[in-house]
C-alpha positions, 0 to 999 in steps of 0.5 A: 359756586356751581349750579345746576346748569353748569357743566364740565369742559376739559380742555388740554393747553400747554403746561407753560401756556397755563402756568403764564395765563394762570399768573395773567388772570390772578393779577386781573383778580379771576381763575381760568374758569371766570377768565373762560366764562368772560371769553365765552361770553363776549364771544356770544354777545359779539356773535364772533370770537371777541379778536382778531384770528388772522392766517398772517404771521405775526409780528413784523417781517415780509408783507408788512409795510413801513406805514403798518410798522409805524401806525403799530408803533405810533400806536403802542407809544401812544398807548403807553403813554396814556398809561404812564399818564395814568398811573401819575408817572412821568414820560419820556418826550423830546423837545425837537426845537431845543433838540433835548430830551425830557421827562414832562411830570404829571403836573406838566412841568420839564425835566430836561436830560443833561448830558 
């Protein structure tokens, strides 16, 4: 819905970069320009873009150290795991003393992998 105080911003993006964000903010239930309207607007209230802009390359490669690699892992496992959790879904664990892997169930019960 537009009011008065709206304006037009053109913007050029690569076409396959639009398509993927297209598809990114459809599931998150917004278009490009509520999508852009959030982005504005916690850039404003932050006083600063709402991330992380950094001259490093990205990924891992050179200058990154094995402590950085593993914090990133550790990280995105625990991550993942807490989502998995969420989302009632079993997870994947190890079970260094019996030396096995298995899947604990969200109700906390053990799956041991045979094999």
């Amino acid at each position: 819905m537009s009011t008065q105080n709206d304006v037009r911003i053109t913007v050029r993006v690569d076409r396959n970069l639009k398509e993927i964000a297209d598809r990114l903010f459809e599931r998150l239930g917004m278009n490009m320009t509520t999508a852009f309207n959030v982005f504005l607007r916690k850039a404003v209230d932050e006083n600063a873009i709402p991330f992380a802009v950094s001259a490093r390359p990205a990924g891992f490669g050179m200058g990154y150290s094995a402590e950085d690699v593993t914090r990133a892992f550790s990280e995105t496992v625990a991550k993942e795991t807490a989502y998995s959790r969420g989302q009632g879904f079993p997870v994947a664990r190890y079970d260094a003393d019996k030396g096995q892997a298995y899947l604990e169930n969200p109700d906390g019960k053990r799956e041991y992998v045979s094999g």
